[in-house]
N, C-alpha and C positions, 0 to 999 in steps of 0.2 A: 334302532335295530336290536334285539331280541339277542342275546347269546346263542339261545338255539338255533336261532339263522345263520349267525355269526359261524358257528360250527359247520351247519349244513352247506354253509355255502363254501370254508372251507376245505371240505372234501370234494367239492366240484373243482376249486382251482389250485388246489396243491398244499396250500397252507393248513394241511389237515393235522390233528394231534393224536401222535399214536399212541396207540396199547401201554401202559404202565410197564414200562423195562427197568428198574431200580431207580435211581434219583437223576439218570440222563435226562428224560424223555418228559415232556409232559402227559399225562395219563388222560384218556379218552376215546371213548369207544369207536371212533373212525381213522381209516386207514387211508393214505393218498395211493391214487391207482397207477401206483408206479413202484420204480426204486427210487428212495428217500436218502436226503442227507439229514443231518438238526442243525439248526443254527439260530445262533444267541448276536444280538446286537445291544454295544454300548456306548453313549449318551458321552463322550470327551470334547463337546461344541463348546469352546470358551468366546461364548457370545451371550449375553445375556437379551439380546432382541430375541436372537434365534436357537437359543441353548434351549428351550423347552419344548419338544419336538412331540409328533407323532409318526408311527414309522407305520407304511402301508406297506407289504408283501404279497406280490401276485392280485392285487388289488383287494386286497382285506387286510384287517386290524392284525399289527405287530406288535407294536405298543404306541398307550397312549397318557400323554404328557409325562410324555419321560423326561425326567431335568438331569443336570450333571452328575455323571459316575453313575448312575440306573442304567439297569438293563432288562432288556426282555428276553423271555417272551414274560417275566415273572412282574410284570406290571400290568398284568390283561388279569381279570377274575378269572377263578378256577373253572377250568381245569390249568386253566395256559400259566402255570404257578413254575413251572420246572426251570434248571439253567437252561435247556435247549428245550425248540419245537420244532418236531419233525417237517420238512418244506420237500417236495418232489425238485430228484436230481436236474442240473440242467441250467443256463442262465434264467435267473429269475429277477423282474422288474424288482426293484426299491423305491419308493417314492417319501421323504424327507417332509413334513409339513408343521407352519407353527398352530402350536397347540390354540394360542387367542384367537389364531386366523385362519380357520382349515384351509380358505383360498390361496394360503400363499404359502408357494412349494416353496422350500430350502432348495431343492436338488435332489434329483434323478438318475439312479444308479442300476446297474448289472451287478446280480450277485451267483457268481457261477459256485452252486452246490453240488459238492463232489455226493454219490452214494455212499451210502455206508462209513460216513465222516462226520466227525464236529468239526464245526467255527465258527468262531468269530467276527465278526462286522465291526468296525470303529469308526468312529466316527469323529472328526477329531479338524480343528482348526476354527477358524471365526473371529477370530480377536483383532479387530481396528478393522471391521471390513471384507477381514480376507475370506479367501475361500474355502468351503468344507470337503476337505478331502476324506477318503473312503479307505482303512487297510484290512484285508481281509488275513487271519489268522489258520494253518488248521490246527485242532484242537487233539492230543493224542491223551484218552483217559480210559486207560486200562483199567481192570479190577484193582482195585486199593489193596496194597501190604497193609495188615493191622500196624498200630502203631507206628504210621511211616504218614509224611503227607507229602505229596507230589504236587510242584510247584513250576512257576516262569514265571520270566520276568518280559513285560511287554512295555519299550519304552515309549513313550508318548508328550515326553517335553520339551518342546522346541527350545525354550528357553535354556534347560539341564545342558543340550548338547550331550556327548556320547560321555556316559557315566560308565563307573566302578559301584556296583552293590554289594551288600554284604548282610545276608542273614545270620546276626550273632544273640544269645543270650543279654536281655538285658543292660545288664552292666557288664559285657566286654570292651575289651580295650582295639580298638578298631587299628592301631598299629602293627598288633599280630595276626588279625584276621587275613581269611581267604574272601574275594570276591567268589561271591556265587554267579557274577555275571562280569565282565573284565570284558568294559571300554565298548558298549551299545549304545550305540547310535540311534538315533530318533527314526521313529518307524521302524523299530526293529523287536525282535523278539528272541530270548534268549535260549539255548537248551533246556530242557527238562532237567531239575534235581531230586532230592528227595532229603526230607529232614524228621529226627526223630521227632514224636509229639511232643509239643510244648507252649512254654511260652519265649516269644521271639523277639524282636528290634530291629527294623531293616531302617537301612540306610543306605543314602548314594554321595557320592563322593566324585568331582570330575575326572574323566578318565585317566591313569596315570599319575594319580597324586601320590607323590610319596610317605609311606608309611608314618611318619614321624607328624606328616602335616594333614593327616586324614580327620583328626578329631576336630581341627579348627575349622575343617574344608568339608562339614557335611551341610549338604543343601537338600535333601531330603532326609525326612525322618520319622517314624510309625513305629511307634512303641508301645511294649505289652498287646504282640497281637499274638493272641492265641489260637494254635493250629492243634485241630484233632485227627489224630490215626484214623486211618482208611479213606482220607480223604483228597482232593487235588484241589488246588488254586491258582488263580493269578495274578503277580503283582504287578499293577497298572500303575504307574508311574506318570505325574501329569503335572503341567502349570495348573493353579487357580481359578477359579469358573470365568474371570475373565481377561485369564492369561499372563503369564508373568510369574512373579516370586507373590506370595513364598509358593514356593513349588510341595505336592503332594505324594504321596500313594495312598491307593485302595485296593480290596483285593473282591476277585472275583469267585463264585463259589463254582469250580467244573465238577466237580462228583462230592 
């Protein structure tokens, strides 16, 4: 199949990519003939059978061979490069498939798209077997303060259990710090913060650990990550691609 079909047929069934709107939207000249939401799906299958996925939307390409912590739609050739692609509001099919085997569906999901909203899709579980659960996010990204980046935290480790995070400099002393997030629990998502630009060190720590035993007690950890003003992220917090310790973060780019 042709891209260009790929497109054309996306504006017949919803999965169309709209008009260039700043760094949301994937850029492309068709519009779905509706009210639209955008939405970004990401790749936390800690299965290695089944962790390399292709994601179908409204019965066309969402992304394909997407492996762990990838997200689309920025795994499709351009236009489809953006963190979201615009999809018509409305329960919309998901269809789950491995990448070596297009016959063989992972799993078959509803993904209700609000209008004039981001989110999120995750995709998340698989390890020994088990089953691939679905959590949907919505995504609130305002126009960027310069010099500001706006962030969450979206927990994802079964293993972690409900963690204490802490966005500090470097080499801070994590006994004086503030959790940017205090005691989130798996499948959960935290409020919105905002941190000046820089360069960072995030860390989680089990929920409740007391200050003095936090440096001995960090079980995540993502150092020298550098966040630029005017921008939004998210920290995805996850066991290993095939589950377990040592446990990660990655971040996601929303604006």
């Amino acid at each position: 199949m042709t891209m260009r079909s790929i497109i054309r047929g996306a504006a017949l069934a919803g999965l169309a990519l709209a008009a260039a709107c700043g760094t949301k939207d994937a850029p492309g000249p068709l519009q779905p003939s509706g009210p639209t939401g955008r939405l970004r799906l990401v790749n936390v299958i800690t299965d290695t059978t089944r962790g390399r996925i292709n994601a179908i939307l409204d019965g066309l390409p969402f992304g394909v061979n997407l492996t762990y912590t990838q997200s689309t739609p920025a795994t499709l050739p351009a236009p489809s490069t953006a963190p979201y692609a615009a999809a018509l509001a409305g329960q919309r099919p998901l269809v789950i498939k491995r990448t070596i085997d297009t016959t063989v569906v992972i799993g078959t999901y509803g993904v209700g798209v609000n209008a004039n909203e981001d989110q999120t899709v995750y995709l998340f579980g698989g390890a020994g077997g088990s089953n691939i659960g679905i959590m949907v996010t919505g995504d609130v990204n305002p126009v960027p303060v310069a010099g500001q980046t706006r962030l969450r935290v979206v927990q994802l480790s079964p293993t972690a259990g409900a963690i204490d995070v802490f966005v500090t400099a470097p080499g801070a002393d994590l006994a004086a710090a503030t959790p940017v997030a205090a005691n989130l629990a798996y499948q959960n998502a935290s409020t919105y913060f905002t941190v000046p630009a820089g360069t960072y060190r995030i860390r989680a720590v089990p929920a409740g650990t007391a200050p003095a035993n936090r440096a001995a007690s960090v079980i995540i950890d993502l150092n020298n990550v550098a966040l630029a003003g005017a921008t939004g992220r998210t920290i995805v917090t996850a066991d290993n691609n095939v589950g377990g310790a040592p446990l990660r973060a990655f971040l996601l780019t929303d604006r």
